[in-house]
N, C-alpha and C positions, 0 to 999 in steps of 0.2 A: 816576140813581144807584141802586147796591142796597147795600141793608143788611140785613147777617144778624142778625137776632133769636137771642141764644143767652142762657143764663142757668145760674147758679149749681149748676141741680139741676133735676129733675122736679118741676111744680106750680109753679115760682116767679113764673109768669103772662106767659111770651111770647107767646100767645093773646091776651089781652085788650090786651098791647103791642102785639103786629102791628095786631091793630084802630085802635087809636088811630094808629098811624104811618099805618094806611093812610088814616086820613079825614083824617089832617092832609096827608098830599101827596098826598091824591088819584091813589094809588100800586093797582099789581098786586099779587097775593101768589102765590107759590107754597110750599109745604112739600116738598122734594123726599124725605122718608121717613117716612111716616105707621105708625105702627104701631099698632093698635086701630082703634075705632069707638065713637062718632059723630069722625069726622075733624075736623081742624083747620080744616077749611076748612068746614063745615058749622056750625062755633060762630062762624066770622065771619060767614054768610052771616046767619046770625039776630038779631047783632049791631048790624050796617050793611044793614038788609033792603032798603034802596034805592038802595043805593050803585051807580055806575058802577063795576064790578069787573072785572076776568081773571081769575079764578083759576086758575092753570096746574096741568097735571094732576101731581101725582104722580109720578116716578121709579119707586119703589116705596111702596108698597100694602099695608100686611101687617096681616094679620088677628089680630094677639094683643098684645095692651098690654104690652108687654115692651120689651125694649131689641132696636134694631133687630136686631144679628148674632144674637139668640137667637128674633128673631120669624122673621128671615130664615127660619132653621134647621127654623121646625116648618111653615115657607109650602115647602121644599124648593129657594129660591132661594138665591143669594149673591147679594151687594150687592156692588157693585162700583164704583168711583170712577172709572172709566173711563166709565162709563155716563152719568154729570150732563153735561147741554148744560142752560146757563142759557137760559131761554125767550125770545124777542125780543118785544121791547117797546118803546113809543116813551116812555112813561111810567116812575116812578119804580117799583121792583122793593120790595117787602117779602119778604123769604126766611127765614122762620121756620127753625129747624134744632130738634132732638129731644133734649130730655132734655138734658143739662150738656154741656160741653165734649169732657168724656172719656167721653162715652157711644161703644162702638164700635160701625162699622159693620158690621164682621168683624173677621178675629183681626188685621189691623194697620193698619184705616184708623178712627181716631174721627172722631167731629162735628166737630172744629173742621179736618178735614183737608178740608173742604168748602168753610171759608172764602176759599181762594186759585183753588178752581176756579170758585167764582160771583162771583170781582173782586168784592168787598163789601167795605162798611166794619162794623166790628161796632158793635150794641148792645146791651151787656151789663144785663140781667136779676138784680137781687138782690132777691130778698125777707128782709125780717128777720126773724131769729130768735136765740136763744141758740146761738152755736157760728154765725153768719153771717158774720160778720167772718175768720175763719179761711178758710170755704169761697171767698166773694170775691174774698180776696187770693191765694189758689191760682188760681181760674181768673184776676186779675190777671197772675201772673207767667207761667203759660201763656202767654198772649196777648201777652205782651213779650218773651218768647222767643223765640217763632215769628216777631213784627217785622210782627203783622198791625194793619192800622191800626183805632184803633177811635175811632167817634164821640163816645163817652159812656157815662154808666149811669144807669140807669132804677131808680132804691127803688121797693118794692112791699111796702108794711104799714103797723103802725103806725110811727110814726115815734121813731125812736131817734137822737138825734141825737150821742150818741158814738160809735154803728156809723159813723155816716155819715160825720163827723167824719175819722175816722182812718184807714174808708176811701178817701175822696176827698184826704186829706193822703199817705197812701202810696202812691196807684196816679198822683197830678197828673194823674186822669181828670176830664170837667166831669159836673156833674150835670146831664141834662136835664131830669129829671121825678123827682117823688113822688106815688106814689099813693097814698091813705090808705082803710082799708077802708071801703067802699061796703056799705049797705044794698041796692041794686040795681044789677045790672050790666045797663045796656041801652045803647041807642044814643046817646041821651043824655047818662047819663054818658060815653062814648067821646068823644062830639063835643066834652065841657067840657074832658077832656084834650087833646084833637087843637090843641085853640083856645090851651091853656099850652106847648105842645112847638115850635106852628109854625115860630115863627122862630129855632129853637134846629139846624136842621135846612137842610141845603144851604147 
């Protein structure tokens, strides 16, 4: 199975989600457009330091914390959707994808146009905040428009339970997981979430 890790906005914590999905299915990861550095696959590696992994390389690689089509821009590549071959694997696939939904990848392919070429099912990424609930149920209706399947959504903060409420009453998405802010992100904490999610999952 793969699942695309995508989330609300930039920061909302699809990193430390891909973590946990991948110690709970004992799952690959690739991020197929990394933009900046230390990469996404280098904060998992530090995360799960022992973990049985793949991490498949990169599509593109770009050197500037930006939004891909403007990181593309100053690397002097174009990103191209033609380009993605999902990695083969015998194991279960985590595919982290970049910034929100409608982050682009050029002038007319976004993020979530990723979704259909790497067969995934989505897990949507919400962290709370004031003004959350709006951004949510946008990339909600995206994601039912397009008719892309999605797994679930993942909270990431402190816990608000009328965001979540009215989120999950208006999208009839399940909740898999909450995470509540942690004093330390290490391996640890990932392995006590992987251990809440497991059977919520395949």
């Amino acid at each position: 199975m793969n699942y695309f890790v995508t989330a609300i906005g930039t920061d909302s914590g699809k990193t430390v989600v891909s973590a946990i999905l991948i110690e709970a299915l004992k799952a690959d990861y690739w991020k197929p457009v990394q933009a900046g550095y230390p990469t996404d696959s280098t904060v998992i590696k530090e995360l799960l330091p022992n973990a049985n992994i793949t991490f498949h390389r990169e599509r593109y690689l770009l050197n500037t914390p930006a939004s891909p089509h403007a990181a593309a821009k100053i690397d002097h590549v174009e990103i191209n959707l033609n380009d993605f071959k999902v990695p083969e694997t015998k194991r279960n696939l985590v595919i982290e994808g970049a910034g929100g939904l409608m982050v682009p990848l050029n002038d007319k392919d976004m993020v979530h146009d990723l979704i259909p070429v790497c067969k995934a099912e989505v897990i949507l990424v919400a962290n709370l905040y004031l003004g959350s609930i709006n951004h949510t149920l946008l990339s909600i209706n995206l994601l039912k428009q397009k008719g892309y399947k999605v797994k679930g959504i993942i909270f990431n903060g402190e816990e608000n339970i009328e965001s979540e409420r009215i989120i999950l009453e208006q999208s009839g998405y399940l909740c898999l997981l909450r995470i509540r802010p942690e004093a330390q992100v290490d391996h640890n904490m990932i392995r006590t979430y992987a251990d809440k999610i497991a059977g919520k999952l395949i």
